[in-house]
C-alpha positions, 0 to 999 in steps of 0.5 A, spaced: 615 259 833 608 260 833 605 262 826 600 267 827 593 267 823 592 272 818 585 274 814 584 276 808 582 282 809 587 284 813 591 281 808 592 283 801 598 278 800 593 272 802 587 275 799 591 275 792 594 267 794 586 265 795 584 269 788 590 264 784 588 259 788 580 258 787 581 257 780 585 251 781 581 245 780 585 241 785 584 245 791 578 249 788 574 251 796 579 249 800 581 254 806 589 255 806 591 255 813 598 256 816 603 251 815 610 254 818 614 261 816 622 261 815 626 267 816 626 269 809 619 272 806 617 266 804 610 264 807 607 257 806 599 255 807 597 247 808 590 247 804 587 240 806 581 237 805 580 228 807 587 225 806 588 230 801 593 235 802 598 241 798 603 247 800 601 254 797 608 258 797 607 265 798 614 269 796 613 276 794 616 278 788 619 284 790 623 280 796 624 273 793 626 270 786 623 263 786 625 262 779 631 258 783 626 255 787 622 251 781 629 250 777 632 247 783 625 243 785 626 239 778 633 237 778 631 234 785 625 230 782 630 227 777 635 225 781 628 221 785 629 225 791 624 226 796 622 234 795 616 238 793 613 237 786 611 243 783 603 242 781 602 250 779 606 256 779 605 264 778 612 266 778 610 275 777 605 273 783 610 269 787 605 264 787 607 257 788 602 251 789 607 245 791 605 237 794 606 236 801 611 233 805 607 232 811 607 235 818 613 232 822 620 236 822 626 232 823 627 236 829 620 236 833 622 228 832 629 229 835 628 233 840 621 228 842 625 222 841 633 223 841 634 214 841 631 215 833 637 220 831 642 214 829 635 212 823 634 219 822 641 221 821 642 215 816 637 217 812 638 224 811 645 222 810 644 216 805 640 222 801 645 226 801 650 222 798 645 220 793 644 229 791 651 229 790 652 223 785 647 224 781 647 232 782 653 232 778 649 232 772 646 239 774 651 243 779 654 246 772 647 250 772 647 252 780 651 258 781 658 257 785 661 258 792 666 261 790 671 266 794 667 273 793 661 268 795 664 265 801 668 272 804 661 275 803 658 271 808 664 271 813 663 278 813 656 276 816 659 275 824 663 280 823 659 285 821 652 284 824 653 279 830 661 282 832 660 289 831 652 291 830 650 287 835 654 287 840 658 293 839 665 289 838 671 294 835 676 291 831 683 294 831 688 293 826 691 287 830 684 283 831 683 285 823 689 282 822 687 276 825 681 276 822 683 276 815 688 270 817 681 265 819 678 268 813 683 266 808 684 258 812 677 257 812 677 260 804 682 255 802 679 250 806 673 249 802 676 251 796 680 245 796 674 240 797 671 236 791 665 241 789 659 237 789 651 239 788 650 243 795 642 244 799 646 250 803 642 249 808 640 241 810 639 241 817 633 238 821 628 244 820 628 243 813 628 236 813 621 232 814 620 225 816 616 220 812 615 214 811 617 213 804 623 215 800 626 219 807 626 224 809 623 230 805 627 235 803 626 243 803 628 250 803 632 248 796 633 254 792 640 257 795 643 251 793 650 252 790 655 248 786 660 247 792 665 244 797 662 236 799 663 237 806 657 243 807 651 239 808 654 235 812 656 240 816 649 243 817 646 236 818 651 233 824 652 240 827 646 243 826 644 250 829 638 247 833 641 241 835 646 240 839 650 232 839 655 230 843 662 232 839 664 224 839 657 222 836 658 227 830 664 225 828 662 217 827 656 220 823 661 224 818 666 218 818 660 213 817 658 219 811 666 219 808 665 211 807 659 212 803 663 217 799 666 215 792 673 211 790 674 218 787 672 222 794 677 217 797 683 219 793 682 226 794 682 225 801 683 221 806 679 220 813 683 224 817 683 230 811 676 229 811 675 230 818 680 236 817 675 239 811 669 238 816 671 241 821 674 247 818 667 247 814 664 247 820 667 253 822 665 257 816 658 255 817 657 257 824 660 264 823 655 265 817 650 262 820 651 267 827 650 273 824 645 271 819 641 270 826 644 277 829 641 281 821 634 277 822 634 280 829 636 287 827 634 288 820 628 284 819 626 284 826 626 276 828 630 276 834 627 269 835 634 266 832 638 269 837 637 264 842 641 259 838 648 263 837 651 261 843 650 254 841 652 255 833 659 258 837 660 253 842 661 248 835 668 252 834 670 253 841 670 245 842 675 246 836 680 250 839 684 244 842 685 242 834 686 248 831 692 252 832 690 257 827 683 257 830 686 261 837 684 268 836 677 267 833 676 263 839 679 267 844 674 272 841 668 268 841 670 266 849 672 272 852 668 278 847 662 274 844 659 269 849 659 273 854 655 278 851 650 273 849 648 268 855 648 274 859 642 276 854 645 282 850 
């Protein structure tokens, strides 16, 4: 998505961010550039000078607490993971000046060089494993994903993707049936080990390095939440898509780097069970997130990614009886409608 160059002059944003930037003595002179955007109002400039280099955070207050961002930044600098170390911050302003990760995404990598996923893979799941055990000293403090949380974000398919943007009607039997994969998919989380949750660890938010990989960003939502979530958004990642096979070994290699007390909650088979159906709440989240930031916000950059979000539940239809009506939906209401570009 390229990043447009914008000017302090035509900019009072930036011109306020270069004002609290120049009396910074580390980056006193230097010239913030555009480092990436994401779909929130949040914007990032690199400000470089030799080897030298920071992230300026520009998240207006108005539209962005970042008070989660620098508290949850903390806890994972104690657990001795890779993420931004906050260097200043001007919270009222909505100015942040952060260390930097380094310019190489997870997904420019996988995409350049997919015979590197099994390395990367590794490490983003060896990292994971290391959040949620040493998260467990920190996730009483994160907010939960609870019932209302978990339904609200269901709501989301149904609401912005289903009926807003493609024009869906539901009638009583089709709510029906909509209520029913919400309660499984509601109990299904609510039935996991709750660990420390990222909420959004997948390829565009994790940064290769050459020390303590990967990188980790875009941490502010977490939660106190089900295990298996970030390991949904990392191996059935919205912007990448894996054979279904090669998923399933990765989340299995993940379950046995799980703890003895993971194990006597599940098994390999629960575990699975619990993945898959995760799976399916985060991609019904995650679509019509997609479909709002094209019709609210005016981002339809991330509609392409829709039809790839849902094929991961309709590649479940086989397993899961329950699943038969979202997925006729999706099949017979949904897809058509997006891959003829609707």
């Amino acid at each position: 998505m390229p990043i447009r160059e914008p000017s302090a002059e035509s900019d009072p944003r930036l011109a306020q961010l270069v004002d609290w930037l120049s009396n910074i003595e580390q980056v006193a002179g230097m010239n913030p550039v555009p480092a990436s955007t994401d779909a929130s109002f949040r914007r990032y400039f690199r400000l470089q000078a030799g080897e030298t280099s920071f992230i300026a955070m520009d998240a207006p207050p108005a539209q962005e607490d970042s008070t989660a961002f620098v508290r949850v930044a903390t806890y994972l600098e104690a657990m001795q993971l890779n993420a931004p170390r906050i260097v200043e911050a001007d919270l009222e302003q909505g100015f942040l000046l952060l260390s930097d990760l380094g310019v190489q995404p997870y997904l420019d990598i996988l995409n350049q060089a997919p015979d590197r996923a099994d390395a990367l893979y590794a490490d983003a799941m060896r990292a994971l494993a290391a959040i949620q055990q040493r998260g467990d000293a920190y996730q009483s403090s994160l907010p939960t994903y609870d019932d209302t949380l978990l339904r609200f974000e269901l709501s989301l398919f149904h609401d912005w993707l289903c009926e807003k943007h493609l024009g869906i009607e539901f009638g009583p039997d089709d709510e029906a049936a909509w209520q029913a994969v919400c309660d499984l998919l509601v109990a299904n989380a609510l039935d996991q080990s709750q660990v420390f949750v990222h909420r959004d660890y997948h390829s565009r938010n994790l940064m290769y390095s050459d020390r303590n990989n990967p990188g980790i960003l875009d941490f502010q939502d977490a939660v106190e939440g089900p295990y298996t979530y970030d390991l949904v958004s990392l191996l059935k990642d919205c912007y990448v898509r894996w054979p279904a096979d090669q998923v399933r070994g990765w989340a299995l290699d993940y379950y046995a780097l799980l703890d003895e007390e993971a194990h006597a909650h599940a098994d390999a088979d629960t575990f699975l069970r619990h993945f898959e159906l995760m799976g399916v709440q985060r991609h019904l989240k995650a679509a019509g997130i997609f479909a709002r930031l094209n019709l609210r916000d005016g981002k339809p950059g991330y509609l392409a990614d829709i039809p790839r979000t849902l094929h991961y539940i309709t590649e479940l239809a086989p397993r899961y009886e329950q699943l038969q009506a979202l997925v006729s939906l999706i099949n017979q209401r949904c897809l058509p409608q997006l891959e003829s570009g609707s």
